[in-house]
C-alpha positions as CSV (number, residue, x, y, z in Angstrom):
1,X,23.1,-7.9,12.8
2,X,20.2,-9.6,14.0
3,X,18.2,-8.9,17.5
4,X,15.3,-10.8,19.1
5,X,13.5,-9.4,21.7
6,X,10.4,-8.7,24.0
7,X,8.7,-6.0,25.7
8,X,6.0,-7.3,28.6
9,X,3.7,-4.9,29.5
10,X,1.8,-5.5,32.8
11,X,-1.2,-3.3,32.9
12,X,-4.8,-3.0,34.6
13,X,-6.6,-2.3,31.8
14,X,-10.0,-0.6,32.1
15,X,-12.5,0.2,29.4
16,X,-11.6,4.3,29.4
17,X,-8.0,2.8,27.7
18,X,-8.7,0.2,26.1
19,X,-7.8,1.9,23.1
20,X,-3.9,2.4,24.4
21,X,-3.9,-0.7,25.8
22,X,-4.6,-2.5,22.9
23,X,-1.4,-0.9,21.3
24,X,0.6,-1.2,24.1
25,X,-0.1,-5.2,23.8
26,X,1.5,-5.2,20.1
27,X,4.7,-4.7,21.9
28,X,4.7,-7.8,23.2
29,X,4.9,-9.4,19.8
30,X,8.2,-10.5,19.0
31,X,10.3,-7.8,16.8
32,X,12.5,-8.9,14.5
33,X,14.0,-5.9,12.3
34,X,14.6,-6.4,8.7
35,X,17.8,-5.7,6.8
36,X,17.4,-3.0,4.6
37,X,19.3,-4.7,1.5
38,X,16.4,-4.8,-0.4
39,X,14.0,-1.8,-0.4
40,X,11.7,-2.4,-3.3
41,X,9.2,-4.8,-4.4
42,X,10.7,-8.0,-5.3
43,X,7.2,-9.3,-6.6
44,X,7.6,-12.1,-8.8
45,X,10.2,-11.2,-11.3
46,X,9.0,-7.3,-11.3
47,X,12.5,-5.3,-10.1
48,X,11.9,-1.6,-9.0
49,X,14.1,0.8,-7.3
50,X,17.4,-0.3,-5.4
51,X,17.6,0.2,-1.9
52,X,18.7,3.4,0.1
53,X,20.9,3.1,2.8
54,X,21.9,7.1,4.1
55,X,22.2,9.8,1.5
56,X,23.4,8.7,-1.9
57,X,22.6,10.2,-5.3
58,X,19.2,9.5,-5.7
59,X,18.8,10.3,-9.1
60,X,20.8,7.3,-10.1
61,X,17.9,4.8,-8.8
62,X,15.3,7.2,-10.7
63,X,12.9,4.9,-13.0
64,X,13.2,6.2,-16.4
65,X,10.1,5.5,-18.7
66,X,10.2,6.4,-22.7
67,X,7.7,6.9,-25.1
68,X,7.9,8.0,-28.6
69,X,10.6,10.1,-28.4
70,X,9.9,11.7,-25.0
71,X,12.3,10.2,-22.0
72,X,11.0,11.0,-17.9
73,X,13.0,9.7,-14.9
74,X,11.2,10.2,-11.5
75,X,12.3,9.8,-8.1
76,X,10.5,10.3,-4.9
77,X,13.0,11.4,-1.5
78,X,13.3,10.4,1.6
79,X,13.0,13.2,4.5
80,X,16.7,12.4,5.5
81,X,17.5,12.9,1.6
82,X,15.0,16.5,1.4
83,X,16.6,17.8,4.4
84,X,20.1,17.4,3.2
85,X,19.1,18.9,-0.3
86,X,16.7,21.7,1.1
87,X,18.6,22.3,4.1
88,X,14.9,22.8,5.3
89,X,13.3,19.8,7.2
90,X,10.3,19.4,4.6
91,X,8.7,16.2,5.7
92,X,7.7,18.2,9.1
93,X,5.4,20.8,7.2
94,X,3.8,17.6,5.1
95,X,6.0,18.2,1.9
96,X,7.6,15.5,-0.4
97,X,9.8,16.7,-3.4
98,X,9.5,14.5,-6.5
99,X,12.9,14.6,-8.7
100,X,12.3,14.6,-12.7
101,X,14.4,14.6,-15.9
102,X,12.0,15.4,-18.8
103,X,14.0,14.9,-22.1
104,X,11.7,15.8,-24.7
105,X,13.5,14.9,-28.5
106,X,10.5,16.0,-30.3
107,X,9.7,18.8,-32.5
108,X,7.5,20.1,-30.3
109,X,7.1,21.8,-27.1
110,X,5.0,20.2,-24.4
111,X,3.3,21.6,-21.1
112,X,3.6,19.8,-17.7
113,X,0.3,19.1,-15.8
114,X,1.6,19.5,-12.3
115,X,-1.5,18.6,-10.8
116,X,-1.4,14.8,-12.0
117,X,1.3,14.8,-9.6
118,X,-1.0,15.6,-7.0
119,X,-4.2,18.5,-7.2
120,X,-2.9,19.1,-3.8
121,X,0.5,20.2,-4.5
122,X,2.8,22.7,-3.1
123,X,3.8,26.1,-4.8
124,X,7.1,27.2,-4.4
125,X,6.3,30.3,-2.7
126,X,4.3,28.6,-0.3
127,X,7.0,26.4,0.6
128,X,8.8,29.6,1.1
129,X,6.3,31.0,3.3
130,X,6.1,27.9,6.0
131,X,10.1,27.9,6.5
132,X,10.0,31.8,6.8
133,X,12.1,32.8,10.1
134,X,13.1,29.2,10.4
135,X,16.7,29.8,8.6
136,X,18.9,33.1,8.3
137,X,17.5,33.7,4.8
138,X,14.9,35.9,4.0
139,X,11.7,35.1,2.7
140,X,12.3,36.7,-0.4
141,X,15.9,34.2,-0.6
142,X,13.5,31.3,0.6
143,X,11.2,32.0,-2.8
144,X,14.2,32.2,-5.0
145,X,15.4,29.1,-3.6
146,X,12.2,26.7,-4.0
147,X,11.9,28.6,-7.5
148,X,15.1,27.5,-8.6
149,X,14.9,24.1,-8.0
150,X,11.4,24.1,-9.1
151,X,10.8,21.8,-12.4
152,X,10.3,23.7,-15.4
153,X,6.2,23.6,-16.7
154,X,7.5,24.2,-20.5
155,X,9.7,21.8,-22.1
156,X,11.0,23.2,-25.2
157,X,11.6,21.3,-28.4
158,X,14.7,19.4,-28.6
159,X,15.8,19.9,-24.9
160,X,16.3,18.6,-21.4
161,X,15.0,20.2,-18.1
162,X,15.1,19.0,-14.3
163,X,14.3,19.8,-10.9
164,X,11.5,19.1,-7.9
165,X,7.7,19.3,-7.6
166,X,6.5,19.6,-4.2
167,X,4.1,17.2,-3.9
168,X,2.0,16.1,-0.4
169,X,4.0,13.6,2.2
170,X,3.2,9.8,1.7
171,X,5.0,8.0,4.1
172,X,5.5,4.8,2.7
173,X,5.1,4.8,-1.3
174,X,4.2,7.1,-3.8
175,X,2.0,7.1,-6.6
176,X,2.2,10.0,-9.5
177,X,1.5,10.6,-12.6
178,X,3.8,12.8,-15.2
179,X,1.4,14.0,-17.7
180,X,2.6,16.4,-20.6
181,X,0.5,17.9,-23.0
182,X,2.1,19.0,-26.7
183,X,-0.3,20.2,-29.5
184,X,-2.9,17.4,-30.6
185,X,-0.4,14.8,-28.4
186,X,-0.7,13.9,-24.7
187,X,2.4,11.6,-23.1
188,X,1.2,10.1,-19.9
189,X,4.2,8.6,-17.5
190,X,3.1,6.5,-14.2
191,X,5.2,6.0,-11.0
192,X,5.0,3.8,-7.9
193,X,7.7,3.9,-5.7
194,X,8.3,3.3,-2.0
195,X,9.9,5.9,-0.2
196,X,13.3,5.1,1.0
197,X,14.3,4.3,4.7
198,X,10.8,2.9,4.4
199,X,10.5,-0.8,6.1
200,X,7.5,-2.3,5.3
201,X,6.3,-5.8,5.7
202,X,7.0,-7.6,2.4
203,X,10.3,-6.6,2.5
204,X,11.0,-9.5,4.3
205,X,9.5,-11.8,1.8
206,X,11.9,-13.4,-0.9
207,X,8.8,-14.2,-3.3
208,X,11.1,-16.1,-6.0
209,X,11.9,-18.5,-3.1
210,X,8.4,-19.1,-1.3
211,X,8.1,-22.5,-3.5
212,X,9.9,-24.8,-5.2
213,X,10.9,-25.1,-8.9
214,X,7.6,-27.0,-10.3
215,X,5.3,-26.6,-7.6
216,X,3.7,-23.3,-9.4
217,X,0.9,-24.6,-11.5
218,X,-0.5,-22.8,-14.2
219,X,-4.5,-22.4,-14.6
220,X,-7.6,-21.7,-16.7
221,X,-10.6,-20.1,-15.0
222,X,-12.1,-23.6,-14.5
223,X,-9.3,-24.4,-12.9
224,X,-9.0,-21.4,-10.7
225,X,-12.2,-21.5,-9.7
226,X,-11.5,-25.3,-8.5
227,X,-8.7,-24.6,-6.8
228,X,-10.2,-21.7,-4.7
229,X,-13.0,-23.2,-3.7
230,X,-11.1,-25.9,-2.6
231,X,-9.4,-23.6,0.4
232,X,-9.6,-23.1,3.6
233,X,-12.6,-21.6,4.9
234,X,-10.1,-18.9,6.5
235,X,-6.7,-17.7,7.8
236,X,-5.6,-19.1,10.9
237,X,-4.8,-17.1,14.0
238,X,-1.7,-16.3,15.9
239,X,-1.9,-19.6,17.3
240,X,-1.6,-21.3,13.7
241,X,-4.4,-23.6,14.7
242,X,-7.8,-21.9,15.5
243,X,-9.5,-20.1,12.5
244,X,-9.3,-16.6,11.9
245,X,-11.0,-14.2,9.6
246,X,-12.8,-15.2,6.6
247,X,-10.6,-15.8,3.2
248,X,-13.2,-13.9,1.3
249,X,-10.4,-11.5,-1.2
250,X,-8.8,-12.8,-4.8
251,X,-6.3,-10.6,-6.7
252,X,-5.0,-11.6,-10.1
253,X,-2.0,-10.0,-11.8
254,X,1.6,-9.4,-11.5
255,X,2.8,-8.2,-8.0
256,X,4.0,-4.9,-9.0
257,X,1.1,-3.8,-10.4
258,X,-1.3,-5.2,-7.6
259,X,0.9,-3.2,-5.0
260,X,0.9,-0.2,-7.2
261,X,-3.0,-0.2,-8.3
262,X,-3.6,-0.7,-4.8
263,X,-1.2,2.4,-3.9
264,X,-2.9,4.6,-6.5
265,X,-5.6,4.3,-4.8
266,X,-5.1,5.5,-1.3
267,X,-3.9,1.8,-0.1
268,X,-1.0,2.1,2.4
269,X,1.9,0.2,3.0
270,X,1.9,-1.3,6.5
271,X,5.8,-1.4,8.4
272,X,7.1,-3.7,10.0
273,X,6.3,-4.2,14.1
274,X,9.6,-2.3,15.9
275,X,9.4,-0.1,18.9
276,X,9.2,2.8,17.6
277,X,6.0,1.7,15.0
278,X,4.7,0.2,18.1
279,X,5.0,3.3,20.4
280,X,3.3,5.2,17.0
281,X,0.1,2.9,17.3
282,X,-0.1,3.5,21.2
283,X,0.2,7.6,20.4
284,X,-2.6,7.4,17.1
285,X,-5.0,5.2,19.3
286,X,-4.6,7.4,22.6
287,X,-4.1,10.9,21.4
288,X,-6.1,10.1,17.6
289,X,-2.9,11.1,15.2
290,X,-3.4,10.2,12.0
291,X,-1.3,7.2,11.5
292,X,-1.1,5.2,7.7
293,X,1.2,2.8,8.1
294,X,0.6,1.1,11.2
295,X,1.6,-2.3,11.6
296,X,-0.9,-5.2,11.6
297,X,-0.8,-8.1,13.4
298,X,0.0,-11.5,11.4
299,X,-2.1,-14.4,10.5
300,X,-1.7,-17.2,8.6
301,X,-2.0,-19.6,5.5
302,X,0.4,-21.7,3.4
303,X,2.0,-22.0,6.6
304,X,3.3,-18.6,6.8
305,X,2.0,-15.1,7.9
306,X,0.5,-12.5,5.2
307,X,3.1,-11.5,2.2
308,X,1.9,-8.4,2.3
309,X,-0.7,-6.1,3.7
310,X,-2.4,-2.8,3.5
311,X,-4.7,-0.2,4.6
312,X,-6.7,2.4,5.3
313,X,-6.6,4.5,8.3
314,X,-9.2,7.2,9.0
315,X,-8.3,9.3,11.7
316,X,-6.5,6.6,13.7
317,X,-5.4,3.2,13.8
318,X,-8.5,2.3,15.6
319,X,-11.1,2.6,12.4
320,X,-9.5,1.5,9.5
321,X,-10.3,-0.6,6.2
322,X,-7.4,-3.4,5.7
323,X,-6.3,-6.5,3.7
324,X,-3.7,-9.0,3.8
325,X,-2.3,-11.3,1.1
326,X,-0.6,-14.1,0.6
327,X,0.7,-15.7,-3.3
328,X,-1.0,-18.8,-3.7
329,X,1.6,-21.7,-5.8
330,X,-1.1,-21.0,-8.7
331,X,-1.3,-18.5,-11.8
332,X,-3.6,-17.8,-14.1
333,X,-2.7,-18.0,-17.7
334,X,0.3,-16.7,-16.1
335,X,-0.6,-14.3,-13.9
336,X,0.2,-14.4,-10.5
337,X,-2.9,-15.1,-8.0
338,X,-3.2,-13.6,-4.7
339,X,-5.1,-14.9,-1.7
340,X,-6.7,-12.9,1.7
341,X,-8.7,-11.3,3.6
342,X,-10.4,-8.1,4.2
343,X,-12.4,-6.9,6.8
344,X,-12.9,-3.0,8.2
345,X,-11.3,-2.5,11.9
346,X,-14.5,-0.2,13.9
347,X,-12.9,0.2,17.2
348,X,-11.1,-2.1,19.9
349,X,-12.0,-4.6,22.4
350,X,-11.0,-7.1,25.7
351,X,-10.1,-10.7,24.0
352,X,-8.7,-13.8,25.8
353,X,-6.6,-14.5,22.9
354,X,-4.4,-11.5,22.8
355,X,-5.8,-9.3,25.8
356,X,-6.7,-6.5,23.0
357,X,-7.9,-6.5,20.0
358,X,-9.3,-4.8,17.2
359,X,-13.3,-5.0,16.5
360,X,-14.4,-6.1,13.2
361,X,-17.5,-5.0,11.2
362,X,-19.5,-8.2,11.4
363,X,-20.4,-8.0,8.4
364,X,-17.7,-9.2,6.7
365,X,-19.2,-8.3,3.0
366,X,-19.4,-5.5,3.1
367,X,-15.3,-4.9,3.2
368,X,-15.3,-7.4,0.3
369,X,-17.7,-4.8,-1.5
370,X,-15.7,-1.8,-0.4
371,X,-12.5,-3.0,-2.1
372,X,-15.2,-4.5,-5.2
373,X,-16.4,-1.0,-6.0
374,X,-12.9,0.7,-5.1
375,X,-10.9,-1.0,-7.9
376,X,-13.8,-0.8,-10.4
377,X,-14.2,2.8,-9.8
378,X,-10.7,3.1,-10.6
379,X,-10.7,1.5,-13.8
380,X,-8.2,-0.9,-13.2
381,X,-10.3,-3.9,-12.9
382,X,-10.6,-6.3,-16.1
383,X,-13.0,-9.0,-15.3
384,X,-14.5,-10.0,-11.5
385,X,-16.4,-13.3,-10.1
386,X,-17.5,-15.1,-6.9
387,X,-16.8,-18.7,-5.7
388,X,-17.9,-20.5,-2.7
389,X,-14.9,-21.6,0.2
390,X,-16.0,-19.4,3.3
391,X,-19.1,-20.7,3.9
392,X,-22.5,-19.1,4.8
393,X,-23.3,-17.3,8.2
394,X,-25.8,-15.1,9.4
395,X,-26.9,-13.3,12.6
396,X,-28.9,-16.2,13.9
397,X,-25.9,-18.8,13.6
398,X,-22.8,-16.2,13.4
399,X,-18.8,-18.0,13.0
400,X,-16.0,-16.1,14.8
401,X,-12.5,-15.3,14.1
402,X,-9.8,-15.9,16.0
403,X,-10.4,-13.5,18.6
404,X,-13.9,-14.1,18.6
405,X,-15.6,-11.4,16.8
406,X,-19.0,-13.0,15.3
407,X,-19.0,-12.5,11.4
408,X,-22.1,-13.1,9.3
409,X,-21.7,-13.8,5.6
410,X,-23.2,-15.5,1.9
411,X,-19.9,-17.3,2.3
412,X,-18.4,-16.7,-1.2
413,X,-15.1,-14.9,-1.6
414,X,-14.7,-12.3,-4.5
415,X,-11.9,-12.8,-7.5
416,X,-10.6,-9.8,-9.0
417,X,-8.7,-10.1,-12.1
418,X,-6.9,-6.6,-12.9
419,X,-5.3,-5.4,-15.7
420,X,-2.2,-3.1,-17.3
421,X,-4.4,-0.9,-19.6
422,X,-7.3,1.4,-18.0
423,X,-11.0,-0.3,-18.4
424,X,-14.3,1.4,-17.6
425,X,-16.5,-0.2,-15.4
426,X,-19.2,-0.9,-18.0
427,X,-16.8,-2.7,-20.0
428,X,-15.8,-5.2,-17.1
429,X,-16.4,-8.8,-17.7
430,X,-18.5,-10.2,-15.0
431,X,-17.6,-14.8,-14.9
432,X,-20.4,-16.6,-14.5
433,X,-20.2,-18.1,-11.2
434,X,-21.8,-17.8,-8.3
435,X,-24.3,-14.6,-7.6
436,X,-23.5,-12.9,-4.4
437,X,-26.2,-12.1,-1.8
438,X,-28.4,-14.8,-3.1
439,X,-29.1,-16.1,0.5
């Protein structure tokens, strides 16, 4: 079933809530919800998980990964799926179990290194101890329960094991890591998966049908560079017409692994503007909660609003770092070639445009540095570059964005190529284009 509708919120609005107002006016957006058919990332040709609709046997949408002789499947619950397991409401206390199946077919025994699940992890016992005179069992019961369905840190030769580790909440996908050590051998197992019941933004996208058979050209970096500095100057605002924020942010490589190098790294997922998500961003800005998945407004190019976008919240939805990204009809050598912005959100202010509004760091760079050093620092970035497109502005001669922030700039937007394998940053290749901060 599908539901249009609008909230119109009538408000004097003074500068002592201008924070909650600014929420409030996101509920005048219109909300459209999305079907749930679909609740992984459809990015290009790279399947993950099937979708969740109510409690079903997870395990059988677990992503199994092999290598040489050692077999791990992995999946990460829902709350509505830990609470019917548990029969303890986990999500509440900030806990997330992670199901794995270790089969381990080798002659040797390995060790599981919980904490590349997460340094932060849960014990059993301490699970035990925050649902203690919560249920009729005793705490002693409790322990024996979460030990039980703990999974086992040996895994012997020639043998299968199973159960939970109870890893830190993340309310919208996971990243982990299932590390296992053996003598003079290390098998290393990596997982990005979004948490089920979870509706973010991009589920809405069907990305094998945003353009037509042929109209995807492939590239080489002359020709990229070309073609980007041959866009627009910048995004346009809700209005589709006036200019928004700067297009100053290049991604290159396949979706899935954009998403999920992005997710590794503290990037959230952002949902999908509903009441309820709305109703969150009025309680994070007015009361401060910490909120990581807010919703973001949407702006446009290729005609259409952002494929996908993500953040970083501090302690509300006020001051955050975020991006937005759109797949450009171009690849390079292949690769798939993402186009945005980024820009750091440092509180909220009165606009004409939409009434409220968040307030952007004027300078504009240094978000494009932010996300620069993040991914390097990461080791997932292969090779990075600058091109001209934005345009230069400084304090003396500022642009503005669609709500009318000023923005100062060396106009160039950065191109980040990433990569499968792990690369230290002194082995980056830097393209010989343009220098940033020359002017």
């Amino acid at each position: 079933m599908t539901l249009s509708w609008h909230i119109r919120v009538n408000l004097t609005v003074t500068r002592s809530w201008l924070p909650a107002y600014w929420a409030l006016n996101e509920l005048c957006l219109l909300l459209k919800p999305v079907t749930l058919l679909q609740l992984v990332l459809l990015m290009t040709g790279c399947a993950v998980s099937p979708s969740q609709t109510g409690i079903l046997g997870y395990n059988e949408r677990a992503e199994t990964q092999v290598d040489d002789g050692v077999r791990v499947s992995a999946v990460v619950l829902s709350p509505l799926e830990t609470e019917s397991t548990f029969a303890s409401p986990l999500a509440n206390k900030g806990i997330q179990p992670v199901w794995i199946e270790i089969d381990n077919q080798q002659e040797k025994a390995f060790t599981l290194m919980l904490t590349s699940l997460g340094p932060d992890y849960f014990s059993p016992s301490e699970v035990a101890w925050r649902f203690r005179g919560q249920r009729e069992m005793s705490f002693e019961d409790l322990m024996d329960l979460f030990l039980e369905k703990h999974l086992p840190v040996i895994i012997p030769p020639r043998s299968t094991v199973s159960g939970y580790v109870y890893t830190n909440l993340d309310p919208g996908a996971k990243a982990f890591a299932v590390e296992l050590v053996g003598e003079h051998s290390m098998r290393s197992f990596e997982f990005v998966q979004v948490v089920p019941g979870f509706e973010a933004d991009f589920m809405r996208v069907d990305f094998h049908q945003l353009y037509e058979p042929g109209m995807m050209q492939d590239l080489d970096l002359g020709g990229l560079r070309e073609y980007l500095e041959e866009l627009p100057c910048c995004v346009l605002g809700g209005d589709r017409e006036t200019p928004g924020d700067p297009l100053n942010l290049v991604l290159v490589g396949d979706g899935r692994h954009v998403l999920a190098t992005l997710v590794r790294n503290g990037w959230d997922l952002t949902e999908t503007m509903r009441r309820d998500t709305a109703w969150r961003t009025v309680a994070s800005s007015v009361f401060g909660s910490h909120y990581r998945t807010s919703p973001v407004s949407p702006l446009y190019l290729f005609g259409r609003s952002q494929d996908f976008a993500l953040q970083k919240a501090r302690h509300n939805v006020n001051v955050r770092n975020h991006l937005r990204l759109w797949l450009a009809p171009v690849t390079l050598e292949g690769q798939n070639v993402w186009v945005g912005q980024i820009s750091r959100d440092i509180g909220v202010k009165l606009t004409s445009k939409t009434i409220v509004t968040h307030k952007i760091d004027p300078v504009v760079d240094e978000a494009r540095l932010y996300i620069t050093l993040d991914l390097a620092a990461s080791e997932s970035l292969q090779a990075l570059g600058y091109v001209e497109g934005v345009g230069y502005s400084d304090r003396d001669a500022p642009r503005f964005n669609y709500t009318r922030d000023p923005y100062y700039t060396d106009g160039l937007r950065v191109v980040l190529v990433l990569g499968e394998e792990r690369n230290p940053l002194y082995n980056v290749d830097f393209l010989p284009w343009e220098q940033p901060g020359a002017r």
